[in-house]
Backbone bond lengths (Angstrom), bond angles and torsions (degrees), N, CA, C in turn:
res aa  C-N    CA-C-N  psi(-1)  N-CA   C-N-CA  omega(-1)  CA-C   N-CA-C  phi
1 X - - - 1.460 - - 1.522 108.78 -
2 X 1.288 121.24 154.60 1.492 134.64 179.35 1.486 109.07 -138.55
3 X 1.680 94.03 89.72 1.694 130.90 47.57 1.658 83.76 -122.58
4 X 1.270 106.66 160.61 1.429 129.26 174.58 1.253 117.86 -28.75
5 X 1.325 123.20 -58.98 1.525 141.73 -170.74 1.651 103.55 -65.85
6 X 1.025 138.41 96.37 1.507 115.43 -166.10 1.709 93.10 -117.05
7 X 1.049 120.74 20.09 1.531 134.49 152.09 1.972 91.99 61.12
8 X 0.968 94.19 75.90 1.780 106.46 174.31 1.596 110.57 -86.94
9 X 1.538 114.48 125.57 1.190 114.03 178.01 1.715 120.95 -69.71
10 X 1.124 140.42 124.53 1.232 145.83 -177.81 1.842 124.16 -42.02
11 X 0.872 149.37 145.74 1.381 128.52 166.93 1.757 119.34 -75.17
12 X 1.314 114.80 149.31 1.686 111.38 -161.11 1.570 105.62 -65.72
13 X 1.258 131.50 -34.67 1.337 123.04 178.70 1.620 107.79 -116.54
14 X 1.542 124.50 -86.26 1.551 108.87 -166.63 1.688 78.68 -157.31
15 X 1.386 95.55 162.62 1.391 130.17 -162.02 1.525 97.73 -46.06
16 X 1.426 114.76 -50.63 1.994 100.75 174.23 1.121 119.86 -27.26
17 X 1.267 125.34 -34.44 1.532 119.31 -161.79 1.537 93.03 -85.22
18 X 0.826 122.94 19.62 1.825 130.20 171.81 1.974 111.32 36.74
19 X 1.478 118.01 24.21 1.233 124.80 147.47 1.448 117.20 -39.37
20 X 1.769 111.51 -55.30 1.531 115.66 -174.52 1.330 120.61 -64.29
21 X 1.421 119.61 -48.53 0.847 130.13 153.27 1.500 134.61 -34.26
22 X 1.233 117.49 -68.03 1.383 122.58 145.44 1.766 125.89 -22.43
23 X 1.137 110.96 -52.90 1.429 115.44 -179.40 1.497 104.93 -93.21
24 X 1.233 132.31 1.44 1.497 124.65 159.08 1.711 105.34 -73.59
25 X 1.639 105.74 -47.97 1.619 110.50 -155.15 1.454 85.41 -63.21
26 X 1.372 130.14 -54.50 1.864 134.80 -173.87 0.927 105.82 -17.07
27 X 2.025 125.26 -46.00 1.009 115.29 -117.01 1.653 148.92 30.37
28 X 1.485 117.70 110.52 1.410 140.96 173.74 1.892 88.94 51.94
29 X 1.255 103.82 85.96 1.217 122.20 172.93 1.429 124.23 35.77
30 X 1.680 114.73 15.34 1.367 110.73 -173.16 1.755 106.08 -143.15
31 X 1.472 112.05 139.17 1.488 105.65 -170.49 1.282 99.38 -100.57
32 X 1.801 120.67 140.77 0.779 129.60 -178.49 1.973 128.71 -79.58
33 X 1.270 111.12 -173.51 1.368 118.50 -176.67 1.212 107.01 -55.29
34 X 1.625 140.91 136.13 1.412 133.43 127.73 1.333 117.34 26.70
35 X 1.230 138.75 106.01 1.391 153.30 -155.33 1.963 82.85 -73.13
36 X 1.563 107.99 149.77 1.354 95.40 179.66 1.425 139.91 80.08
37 X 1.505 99.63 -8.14 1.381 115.66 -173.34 1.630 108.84 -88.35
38 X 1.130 111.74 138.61 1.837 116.21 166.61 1.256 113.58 -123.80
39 X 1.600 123.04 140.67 1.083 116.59 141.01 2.056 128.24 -135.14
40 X 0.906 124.36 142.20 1.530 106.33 169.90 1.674 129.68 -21.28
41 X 1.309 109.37 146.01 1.733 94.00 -176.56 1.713 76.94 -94.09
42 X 1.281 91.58 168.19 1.642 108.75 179.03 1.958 97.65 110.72
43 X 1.319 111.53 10.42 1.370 132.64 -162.29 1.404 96.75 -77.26
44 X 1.641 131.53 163.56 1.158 144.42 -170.63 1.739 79.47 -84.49
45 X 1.759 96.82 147.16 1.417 99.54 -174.73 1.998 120.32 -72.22
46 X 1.232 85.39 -28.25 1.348 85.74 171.88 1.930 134.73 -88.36
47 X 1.988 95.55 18.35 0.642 122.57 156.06 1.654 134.35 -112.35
48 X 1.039 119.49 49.86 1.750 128.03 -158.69 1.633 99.35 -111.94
49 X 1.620 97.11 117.88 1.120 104.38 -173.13 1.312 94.22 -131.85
50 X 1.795 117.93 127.28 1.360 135.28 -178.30 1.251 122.56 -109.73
51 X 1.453 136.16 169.62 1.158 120.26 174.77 1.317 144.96 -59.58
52 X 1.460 113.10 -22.65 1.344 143.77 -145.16 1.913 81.80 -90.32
53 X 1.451 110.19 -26.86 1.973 115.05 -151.96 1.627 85.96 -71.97
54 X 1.567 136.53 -24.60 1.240 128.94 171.71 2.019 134.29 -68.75
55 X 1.459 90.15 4.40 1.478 123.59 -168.49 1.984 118.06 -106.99
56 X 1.404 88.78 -26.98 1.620 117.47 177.68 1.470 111.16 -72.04
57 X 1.613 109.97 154.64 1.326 113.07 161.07 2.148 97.42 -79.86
58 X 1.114 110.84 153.71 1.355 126.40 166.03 1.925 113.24 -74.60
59 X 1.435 107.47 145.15 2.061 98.71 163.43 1.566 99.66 -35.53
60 X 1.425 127.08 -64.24 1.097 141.89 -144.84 1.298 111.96 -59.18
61 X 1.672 110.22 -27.63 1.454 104.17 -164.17 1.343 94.52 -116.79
62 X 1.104 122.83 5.71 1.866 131.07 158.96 1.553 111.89 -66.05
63 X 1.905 99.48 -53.06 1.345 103.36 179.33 1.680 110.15 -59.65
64 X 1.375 133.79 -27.63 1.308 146.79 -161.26 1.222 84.25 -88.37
65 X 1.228 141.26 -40.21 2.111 122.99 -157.05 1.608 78.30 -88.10
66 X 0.940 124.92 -69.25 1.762 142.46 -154.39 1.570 76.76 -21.09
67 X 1.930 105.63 -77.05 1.572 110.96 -151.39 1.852 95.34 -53.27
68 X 1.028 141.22 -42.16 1.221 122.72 -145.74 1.481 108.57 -85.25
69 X 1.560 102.72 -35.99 1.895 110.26 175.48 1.947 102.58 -60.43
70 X 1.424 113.98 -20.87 1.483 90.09 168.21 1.529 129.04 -118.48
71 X 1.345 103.01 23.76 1.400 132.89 153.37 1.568 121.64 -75.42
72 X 1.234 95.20 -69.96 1.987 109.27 157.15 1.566 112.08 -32.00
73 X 1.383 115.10 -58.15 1.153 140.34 -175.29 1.761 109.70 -39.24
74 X 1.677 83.66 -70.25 1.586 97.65 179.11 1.207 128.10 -78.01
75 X 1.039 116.38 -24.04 1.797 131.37 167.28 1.965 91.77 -51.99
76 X 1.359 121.97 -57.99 1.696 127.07 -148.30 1.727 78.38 -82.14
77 X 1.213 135.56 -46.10 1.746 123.88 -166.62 1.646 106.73 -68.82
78 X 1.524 113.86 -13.24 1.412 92.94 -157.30 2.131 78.28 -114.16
79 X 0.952 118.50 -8.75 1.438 113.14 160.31 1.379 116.47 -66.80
80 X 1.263 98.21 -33.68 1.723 109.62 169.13 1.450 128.61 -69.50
81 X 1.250 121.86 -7.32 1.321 137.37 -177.13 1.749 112.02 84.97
82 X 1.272 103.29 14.79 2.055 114.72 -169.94 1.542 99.12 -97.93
83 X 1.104 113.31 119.28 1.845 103.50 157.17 1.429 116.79 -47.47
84 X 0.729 127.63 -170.24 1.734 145.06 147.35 1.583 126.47 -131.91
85 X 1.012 97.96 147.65 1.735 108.17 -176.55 1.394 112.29 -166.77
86 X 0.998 101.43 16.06 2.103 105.50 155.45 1.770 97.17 -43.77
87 X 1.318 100.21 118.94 1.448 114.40 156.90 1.934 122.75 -64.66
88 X 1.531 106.34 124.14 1.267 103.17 -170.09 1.726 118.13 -54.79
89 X 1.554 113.91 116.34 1.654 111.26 173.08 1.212 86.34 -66.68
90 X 1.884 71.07 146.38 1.930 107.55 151.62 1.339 116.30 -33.20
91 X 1.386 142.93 132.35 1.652 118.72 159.58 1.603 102.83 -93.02
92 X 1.503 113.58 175.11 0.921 136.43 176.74 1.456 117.36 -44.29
93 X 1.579 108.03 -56.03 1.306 123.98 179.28 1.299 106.76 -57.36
94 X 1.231 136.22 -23.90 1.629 146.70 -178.34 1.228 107.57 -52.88
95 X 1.171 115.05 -56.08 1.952 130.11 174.80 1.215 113.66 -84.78
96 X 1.426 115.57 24.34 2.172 104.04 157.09 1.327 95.74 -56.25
97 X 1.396 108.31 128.50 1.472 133.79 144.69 1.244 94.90 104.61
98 X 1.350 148.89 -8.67 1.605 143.71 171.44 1.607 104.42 -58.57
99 X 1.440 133.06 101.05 1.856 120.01 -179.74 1.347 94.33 -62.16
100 X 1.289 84.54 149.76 1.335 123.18 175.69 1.625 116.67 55.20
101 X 1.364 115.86 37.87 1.298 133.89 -164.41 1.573 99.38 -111.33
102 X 1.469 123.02 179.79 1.294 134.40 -174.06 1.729 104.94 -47.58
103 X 1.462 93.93 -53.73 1.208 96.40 -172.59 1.572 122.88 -128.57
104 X 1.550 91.64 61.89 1.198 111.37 -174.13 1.868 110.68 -99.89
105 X 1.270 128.06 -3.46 1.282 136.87 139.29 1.893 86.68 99.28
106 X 1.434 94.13 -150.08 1.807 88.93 177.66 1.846 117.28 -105.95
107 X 1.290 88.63 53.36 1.536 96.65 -166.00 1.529 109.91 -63.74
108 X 1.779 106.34 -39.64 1.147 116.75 169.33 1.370 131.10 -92.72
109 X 1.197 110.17 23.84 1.438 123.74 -177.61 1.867 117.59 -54.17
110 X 0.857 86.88 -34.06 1.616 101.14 -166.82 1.404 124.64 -119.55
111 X 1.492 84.44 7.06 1.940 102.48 169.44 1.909 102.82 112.23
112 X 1.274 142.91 -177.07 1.187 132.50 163.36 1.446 114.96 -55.34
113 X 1.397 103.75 133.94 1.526 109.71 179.88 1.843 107.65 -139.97
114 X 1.474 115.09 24.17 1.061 112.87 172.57 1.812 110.31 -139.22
115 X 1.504 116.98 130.32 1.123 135.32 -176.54 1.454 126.15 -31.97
116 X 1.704 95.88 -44.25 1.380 89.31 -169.16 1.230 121.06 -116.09
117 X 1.425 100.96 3.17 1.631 112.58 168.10 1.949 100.75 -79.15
118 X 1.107 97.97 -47.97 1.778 104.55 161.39 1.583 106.97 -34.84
119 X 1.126 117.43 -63.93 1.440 113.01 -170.63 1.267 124.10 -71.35
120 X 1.728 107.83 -19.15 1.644 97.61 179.32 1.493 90.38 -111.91
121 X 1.469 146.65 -12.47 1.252 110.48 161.39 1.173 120.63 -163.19
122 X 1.790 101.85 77.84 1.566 115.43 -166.47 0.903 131.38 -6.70
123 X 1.598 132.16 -121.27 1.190 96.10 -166.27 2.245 123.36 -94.48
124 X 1.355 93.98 17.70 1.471 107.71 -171.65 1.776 116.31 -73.02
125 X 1.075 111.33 138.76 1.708 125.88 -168.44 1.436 80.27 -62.42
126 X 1.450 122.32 120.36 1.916 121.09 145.29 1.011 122.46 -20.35
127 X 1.118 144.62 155.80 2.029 151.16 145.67 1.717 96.69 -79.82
128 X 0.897 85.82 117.86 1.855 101.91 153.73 1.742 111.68 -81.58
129 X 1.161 134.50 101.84 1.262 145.45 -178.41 1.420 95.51 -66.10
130 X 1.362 117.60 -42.10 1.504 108.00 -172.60 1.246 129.80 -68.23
131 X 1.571 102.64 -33.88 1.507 130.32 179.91 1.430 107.35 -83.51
132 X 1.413 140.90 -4.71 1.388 161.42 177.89 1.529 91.76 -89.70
133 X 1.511 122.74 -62.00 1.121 113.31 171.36 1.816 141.70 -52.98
134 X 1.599 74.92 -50.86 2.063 70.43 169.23 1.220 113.18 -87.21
135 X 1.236 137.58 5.98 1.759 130.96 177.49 1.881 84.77 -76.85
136 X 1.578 116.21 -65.16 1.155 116.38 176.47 2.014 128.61 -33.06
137 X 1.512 97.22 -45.03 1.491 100.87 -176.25 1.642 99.56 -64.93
138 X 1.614 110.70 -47.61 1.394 118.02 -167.36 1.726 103.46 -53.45
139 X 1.061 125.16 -58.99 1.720 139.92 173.32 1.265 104.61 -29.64
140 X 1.519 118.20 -50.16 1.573 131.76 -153.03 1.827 97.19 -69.87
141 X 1.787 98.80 -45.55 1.619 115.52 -167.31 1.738 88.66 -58.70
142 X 1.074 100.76 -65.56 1.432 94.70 -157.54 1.513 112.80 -58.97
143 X 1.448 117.01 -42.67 1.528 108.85 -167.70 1.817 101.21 -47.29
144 X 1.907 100.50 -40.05 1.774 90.89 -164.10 1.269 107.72 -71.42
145 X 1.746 131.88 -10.84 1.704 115.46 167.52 1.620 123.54 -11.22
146 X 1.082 130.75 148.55 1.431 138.79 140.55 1.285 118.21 -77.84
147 X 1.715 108.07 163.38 1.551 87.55 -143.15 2.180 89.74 -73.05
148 X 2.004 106.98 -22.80 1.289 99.64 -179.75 1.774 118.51 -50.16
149 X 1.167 115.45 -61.26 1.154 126.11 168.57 1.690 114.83 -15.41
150 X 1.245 98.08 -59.99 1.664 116.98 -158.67 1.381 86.45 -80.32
151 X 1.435 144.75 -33.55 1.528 124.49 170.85 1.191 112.59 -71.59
152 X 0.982 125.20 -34.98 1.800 124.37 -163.21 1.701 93.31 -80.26
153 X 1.114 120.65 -36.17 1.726 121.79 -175.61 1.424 112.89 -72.32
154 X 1.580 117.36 -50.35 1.374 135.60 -159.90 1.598 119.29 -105.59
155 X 1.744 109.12 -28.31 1.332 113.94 175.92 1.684 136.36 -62.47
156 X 0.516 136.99 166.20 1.514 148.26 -176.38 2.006 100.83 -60.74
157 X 1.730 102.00 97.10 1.353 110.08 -174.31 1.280 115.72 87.89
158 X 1.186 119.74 6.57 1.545 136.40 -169.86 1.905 109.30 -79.57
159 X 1.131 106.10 179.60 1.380 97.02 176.21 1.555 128.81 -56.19
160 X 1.295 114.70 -31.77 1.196 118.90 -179.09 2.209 113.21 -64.22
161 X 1.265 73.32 -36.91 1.966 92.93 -177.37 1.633 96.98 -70.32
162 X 1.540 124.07 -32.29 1.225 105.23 -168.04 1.261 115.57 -81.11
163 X 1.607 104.33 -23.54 1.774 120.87 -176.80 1.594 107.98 -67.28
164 X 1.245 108.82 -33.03 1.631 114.58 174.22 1.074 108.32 -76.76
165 X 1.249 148.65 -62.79 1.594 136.73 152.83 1.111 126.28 0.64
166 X 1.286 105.60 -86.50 1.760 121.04 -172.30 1.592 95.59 -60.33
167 X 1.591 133.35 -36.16 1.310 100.59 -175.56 1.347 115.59 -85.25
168 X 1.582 133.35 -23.63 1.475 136.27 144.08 1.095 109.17 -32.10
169 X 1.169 152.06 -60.58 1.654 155.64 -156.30 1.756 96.29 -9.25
170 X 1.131 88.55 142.48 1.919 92.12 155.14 1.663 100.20 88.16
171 X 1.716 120.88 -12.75 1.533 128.91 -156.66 1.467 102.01 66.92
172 X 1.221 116.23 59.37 1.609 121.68 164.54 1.654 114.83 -73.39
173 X 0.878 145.64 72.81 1.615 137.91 -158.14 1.620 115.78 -112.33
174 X 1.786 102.43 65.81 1.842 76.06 176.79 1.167 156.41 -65.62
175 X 1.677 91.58 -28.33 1.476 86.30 -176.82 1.729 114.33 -83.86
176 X 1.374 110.69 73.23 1.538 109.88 169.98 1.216 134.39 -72.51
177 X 1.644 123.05 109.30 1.332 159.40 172.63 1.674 92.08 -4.90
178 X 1.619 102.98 -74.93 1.388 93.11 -173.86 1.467 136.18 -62.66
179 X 1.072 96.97 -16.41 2.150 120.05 164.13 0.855 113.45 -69.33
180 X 1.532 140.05 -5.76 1.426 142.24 -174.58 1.524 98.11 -113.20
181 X 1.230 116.61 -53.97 1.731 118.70 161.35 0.878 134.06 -40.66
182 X 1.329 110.12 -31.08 1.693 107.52 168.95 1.074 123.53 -111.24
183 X 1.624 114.35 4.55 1.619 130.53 154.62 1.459 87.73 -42.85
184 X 1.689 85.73 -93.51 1.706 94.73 -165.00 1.687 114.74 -43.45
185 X 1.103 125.27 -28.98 1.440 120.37 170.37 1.670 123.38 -30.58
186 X 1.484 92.19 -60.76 1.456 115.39 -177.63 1.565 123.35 -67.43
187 X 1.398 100.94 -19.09 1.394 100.01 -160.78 1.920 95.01 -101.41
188 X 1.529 103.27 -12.72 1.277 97.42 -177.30 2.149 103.75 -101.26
189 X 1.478 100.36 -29.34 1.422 82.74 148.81 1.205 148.41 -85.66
190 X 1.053 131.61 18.11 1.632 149.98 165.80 1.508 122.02 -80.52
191 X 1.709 101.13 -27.71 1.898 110.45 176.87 1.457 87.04 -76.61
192 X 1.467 147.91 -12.76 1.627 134.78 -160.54 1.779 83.74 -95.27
193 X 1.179 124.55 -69.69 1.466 127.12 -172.34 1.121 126.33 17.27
194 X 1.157 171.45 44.15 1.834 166.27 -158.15 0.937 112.68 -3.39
195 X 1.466 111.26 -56.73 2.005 108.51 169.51 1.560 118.93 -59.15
196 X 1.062 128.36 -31.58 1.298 139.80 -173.53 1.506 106.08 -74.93
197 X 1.677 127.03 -61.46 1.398 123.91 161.84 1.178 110.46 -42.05
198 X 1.317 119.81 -54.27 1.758 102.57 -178.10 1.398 112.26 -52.51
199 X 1.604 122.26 -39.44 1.331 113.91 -170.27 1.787 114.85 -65.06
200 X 1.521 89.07 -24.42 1.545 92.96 179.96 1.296 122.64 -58.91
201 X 1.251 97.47 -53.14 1.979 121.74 166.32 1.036 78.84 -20.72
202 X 1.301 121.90 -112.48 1.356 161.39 -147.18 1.903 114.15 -35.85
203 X 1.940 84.95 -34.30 2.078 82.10 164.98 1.634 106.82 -85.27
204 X 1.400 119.11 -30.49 1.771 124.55 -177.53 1.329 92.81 -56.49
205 X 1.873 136.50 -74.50 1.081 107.40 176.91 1.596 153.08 -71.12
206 X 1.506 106.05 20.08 1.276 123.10 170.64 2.010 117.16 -89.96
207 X 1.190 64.87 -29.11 2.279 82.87 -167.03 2.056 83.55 -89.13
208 X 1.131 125.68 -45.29 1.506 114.48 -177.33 2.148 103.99 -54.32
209 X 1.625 95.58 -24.06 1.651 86.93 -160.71 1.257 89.22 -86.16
210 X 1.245 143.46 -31.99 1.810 137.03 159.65 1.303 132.48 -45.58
211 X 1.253 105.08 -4.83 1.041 105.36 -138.24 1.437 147.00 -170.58
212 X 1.884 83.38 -125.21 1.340 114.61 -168.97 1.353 111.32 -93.97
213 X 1.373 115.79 160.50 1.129 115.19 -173.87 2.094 117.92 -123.57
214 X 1.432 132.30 79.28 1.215 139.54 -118.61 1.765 84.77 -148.90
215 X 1.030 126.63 118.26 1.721 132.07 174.30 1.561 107.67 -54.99
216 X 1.922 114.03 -56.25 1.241 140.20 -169.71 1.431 108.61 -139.37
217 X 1.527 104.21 161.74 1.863 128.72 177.44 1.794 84.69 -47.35
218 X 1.101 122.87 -72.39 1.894 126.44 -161.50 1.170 101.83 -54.42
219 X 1.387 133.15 -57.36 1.693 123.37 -167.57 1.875 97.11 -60.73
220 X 1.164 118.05 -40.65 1.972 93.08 -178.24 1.417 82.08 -82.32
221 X 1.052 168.14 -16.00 1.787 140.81 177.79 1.256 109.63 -77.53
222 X 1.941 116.07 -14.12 1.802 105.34 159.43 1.260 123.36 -152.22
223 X 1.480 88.32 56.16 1.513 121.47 142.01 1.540 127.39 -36.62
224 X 1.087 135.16 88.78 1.499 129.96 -179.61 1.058 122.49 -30.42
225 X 1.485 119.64 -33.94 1.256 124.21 -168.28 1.531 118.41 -49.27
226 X 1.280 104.45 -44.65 1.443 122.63 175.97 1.567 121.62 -87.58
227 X 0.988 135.67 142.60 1.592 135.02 164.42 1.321 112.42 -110.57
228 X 1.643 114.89 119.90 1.367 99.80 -162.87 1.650 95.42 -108.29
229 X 1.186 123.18 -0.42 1.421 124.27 162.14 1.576 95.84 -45.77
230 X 1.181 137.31 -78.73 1.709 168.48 -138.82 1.606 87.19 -71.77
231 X 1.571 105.01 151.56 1.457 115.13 -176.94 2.006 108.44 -83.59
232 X 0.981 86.26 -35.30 1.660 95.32 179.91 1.216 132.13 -44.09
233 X 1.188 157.19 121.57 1.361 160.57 -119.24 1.471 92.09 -161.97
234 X 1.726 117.05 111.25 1.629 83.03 156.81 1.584 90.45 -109.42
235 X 1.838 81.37 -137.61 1.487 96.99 -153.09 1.702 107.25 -110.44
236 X 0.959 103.72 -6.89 1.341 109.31 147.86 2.079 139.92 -50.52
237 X 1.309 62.73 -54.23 2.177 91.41 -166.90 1.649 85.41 -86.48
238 X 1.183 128.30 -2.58 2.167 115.52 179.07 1.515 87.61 -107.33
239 X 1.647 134.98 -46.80 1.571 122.22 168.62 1.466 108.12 -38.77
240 X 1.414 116.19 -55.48 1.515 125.20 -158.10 1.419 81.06 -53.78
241 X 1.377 129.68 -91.78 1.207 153.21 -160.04 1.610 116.63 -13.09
242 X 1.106 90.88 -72.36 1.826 120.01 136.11 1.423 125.31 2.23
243 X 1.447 79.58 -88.44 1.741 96.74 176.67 1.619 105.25 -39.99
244 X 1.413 87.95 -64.79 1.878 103.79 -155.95 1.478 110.11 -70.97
245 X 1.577 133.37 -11.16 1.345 129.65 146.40 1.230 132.88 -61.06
246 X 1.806 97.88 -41.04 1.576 90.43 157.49 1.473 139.48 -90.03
247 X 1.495 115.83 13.33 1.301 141.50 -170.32 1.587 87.59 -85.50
248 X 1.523 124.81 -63.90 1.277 159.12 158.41 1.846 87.82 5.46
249 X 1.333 98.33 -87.92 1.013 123.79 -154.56 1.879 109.01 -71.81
250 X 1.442 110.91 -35.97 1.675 97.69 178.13 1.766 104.01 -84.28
251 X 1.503 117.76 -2.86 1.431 111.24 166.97 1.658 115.23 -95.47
252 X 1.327 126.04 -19.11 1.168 125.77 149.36 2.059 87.62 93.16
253 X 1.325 96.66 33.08 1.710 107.68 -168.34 1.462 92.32 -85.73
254 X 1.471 146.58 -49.20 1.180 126.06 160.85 1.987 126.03 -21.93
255 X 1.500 85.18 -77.89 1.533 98.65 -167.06 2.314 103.19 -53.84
256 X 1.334 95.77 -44.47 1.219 94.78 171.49 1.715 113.70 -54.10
257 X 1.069 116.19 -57.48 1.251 106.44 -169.82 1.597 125.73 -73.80
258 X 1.442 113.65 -33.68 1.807 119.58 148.28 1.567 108.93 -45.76
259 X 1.619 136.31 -26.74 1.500 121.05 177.32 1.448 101.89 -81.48
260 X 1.005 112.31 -42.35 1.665 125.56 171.08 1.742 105.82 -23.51
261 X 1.562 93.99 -87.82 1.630 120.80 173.39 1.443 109.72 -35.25
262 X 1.302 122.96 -57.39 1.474 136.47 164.94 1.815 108.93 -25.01
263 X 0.901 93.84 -89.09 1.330 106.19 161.11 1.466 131.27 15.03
264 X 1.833 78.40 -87.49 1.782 111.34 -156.45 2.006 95.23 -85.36
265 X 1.479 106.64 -25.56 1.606 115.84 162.50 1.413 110.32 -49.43
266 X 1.046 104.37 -69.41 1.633 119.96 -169.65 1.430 96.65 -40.51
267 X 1.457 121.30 -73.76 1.286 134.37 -166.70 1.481 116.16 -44.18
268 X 1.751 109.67 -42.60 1.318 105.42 161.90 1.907 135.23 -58.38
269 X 1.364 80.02 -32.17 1.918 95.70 -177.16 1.495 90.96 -76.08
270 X 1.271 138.37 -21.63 1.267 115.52 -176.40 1.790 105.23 -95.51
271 X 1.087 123.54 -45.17 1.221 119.69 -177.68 1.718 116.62 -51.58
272 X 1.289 134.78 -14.08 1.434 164.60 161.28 1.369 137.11 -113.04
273 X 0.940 97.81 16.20 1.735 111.26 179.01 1.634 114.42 -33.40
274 X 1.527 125.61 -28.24 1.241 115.92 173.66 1.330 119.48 -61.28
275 X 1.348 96.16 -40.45 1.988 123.25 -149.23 1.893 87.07 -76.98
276 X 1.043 103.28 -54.76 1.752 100.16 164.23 1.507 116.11 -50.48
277 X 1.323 105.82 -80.63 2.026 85.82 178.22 0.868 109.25 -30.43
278 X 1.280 156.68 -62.36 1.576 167.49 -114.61 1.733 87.51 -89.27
279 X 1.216 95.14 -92.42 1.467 103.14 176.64 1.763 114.63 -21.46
280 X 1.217 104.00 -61.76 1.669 99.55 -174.93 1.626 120.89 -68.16
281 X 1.558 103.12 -17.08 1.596 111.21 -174.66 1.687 85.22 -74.66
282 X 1.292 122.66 -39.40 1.570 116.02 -153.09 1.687 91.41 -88.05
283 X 1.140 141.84 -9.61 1.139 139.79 157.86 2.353 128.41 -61.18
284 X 1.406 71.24 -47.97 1.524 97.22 163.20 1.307 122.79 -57.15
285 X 1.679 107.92 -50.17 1.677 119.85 174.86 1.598 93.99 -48.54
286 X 1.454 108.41 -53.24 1.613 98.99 -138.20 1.704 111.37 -86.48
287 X 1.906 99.22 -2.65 1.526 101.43 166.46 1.522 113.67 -76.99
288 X 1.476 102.14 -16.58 1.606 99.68 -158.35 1.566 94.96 -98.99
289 X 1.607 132.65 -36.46 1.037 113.23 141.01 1.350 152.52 10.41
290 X 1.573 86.59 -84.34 1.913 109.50 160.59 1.107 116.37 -64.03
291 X 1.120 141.45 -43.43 1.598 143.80 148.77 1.143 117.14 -2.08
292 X 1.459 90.68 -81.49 1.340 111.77 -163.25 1.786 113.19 -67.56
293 X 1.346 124.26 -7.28 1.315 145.47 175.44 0.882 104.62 -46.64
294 X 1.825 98.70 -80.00 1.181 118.74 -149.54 1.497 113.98 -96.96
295 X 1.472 107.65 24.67 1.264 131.38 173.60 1.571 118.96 -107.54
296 X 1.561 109.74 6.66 1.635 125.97 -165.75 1.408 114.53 63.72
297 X 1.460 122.77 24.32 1.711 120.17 -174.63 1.972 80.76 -96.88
């Protein structure tokens, strides 16, 4: 992600509930394109699809684990003699088109690259109201647990441990450590690129003629001026924003820098070609997994 920190929300209890997991396979909090998918670079920015996006779980197959880990879930509580009443999460697929959302793709890869999210809220990640809501409903379920309930769900081998199991089965493991390393690997060697500095040039002297005065896209994204922890937006940091989307776009520093990334992806998938199958076979397990869940297997 660009800038690094892409401020990922945590999962509500602990990694069993395979949230973490989930947002490793996404990569940097966002699930990518349709496994298989191509398009030309020179692509609308909020359409940038890289190599690495064939390595990812999909929205689609987030929404598919989501339903089955609380199927699993409820099948093991009501073997237990516990009702259930976990309120249904949002899935992934819920937030097509929310930036910088589950399945908001690599729109923000390279810092804001769309106009009008620029204009209503420079450079700050949106609130999902909806997703505010079910983190909240989910909180509500759990605080009212009993404390039996909450062992048999949360304890050591408990329901939550069994739902992670059965969907691992087979050594299904997406979110792999080293797949996330060379996410970020790539995305931080691609700002070095020759074509890409030139493109930079070329946005520094566009944002100097507005303006502002900013080396790179990241130095105005952490700019003091602004706190993007803080809800407040002024009107400063949405000009900046502004500026540098459309700087973006008459330097052609997006599309340049996704051929960049392209690239230096490729080069990795080829230098490891096992460690990739591997990865995608263990991706496969863990759709068919879920499948098979929520199919009563």
């Amino acid at each position: 992600m660009f800038p690094r920190a892409p401020g990922e929300r945590g999962p509500l209890t602990r990694p069993a509930l395979l949230l973490a997991a989930v947002a490793l396979a996404t990569g940097c909090g966002s699930a990518a394109p349709e496994a298989g998918s191509s398009r030309p670079v020179g692509q609308p920015a909020d359409r940038i699809v890289l190599p690495f996006d064939d390595y990812r779980l999909t929205a689609g197959d987030v929404a598919v684990i989501q339903a089955a880990e609380g199927e699993l879930m409820r099948r093991c509580m009501e073997r237990a003699g516990h009702g259930w009443t976990r309120p249904p999460a949002r899935t992934a697929a819920g937030a097509a088109g929310d930036p910088g959302a589950a399945s908001g793709g690599n729109d923000r890869r390279y810092g804001v690259a769309d106009e009008s999210t620029a204009r209503r809220h420079g450079y700050h990640v949106p609130d999902d109201p909806r997703e505010a809501r079910d983190l909240k409903a989910q909180r509500s379920w759990l605080a009212a647990l009993g404390p039996a309930e909450e062992r048999t769900l949360l304890g050591e081998g408990g329901c939550a441990d069994e739902a992670a199991a059965r969907l691992s089965a087979g050594g299904a493991v997406p979110g792999a450590e080293w797949f996330t390393a060379y996410d970020f690997a790539s995305v931080d060697a691609s700002a070095t690129a020759p074509p890409v500095r030139s493109a930079v040039s070329r946005w520094r002297t566009c944002m100097s003629e507005r303006g502002f005065d900013y080396d790179t896209p990241l130095a105005a994204i952490e700019d003091r001026s602004w706190n993007l922890d803080a809800k407040r937006v002024t009107s400063r940091e949405i000009s900046v924003a502004v500026a540098d989307v459309g700087c973006k776009r008459e330097s052609d520093l997006v599309a340049v820098r996704a051929a960049a990334e392209t690239g230096i992806q490729r080069d990795l998938i080829a230098r490891e070609p096992g460690r990739f199958r591997e990865l995608k076979r263990d991706l496969e397990r863990y759709r068919h997994n879920a499948d098979k869940a929520l199919n009563g297997g």
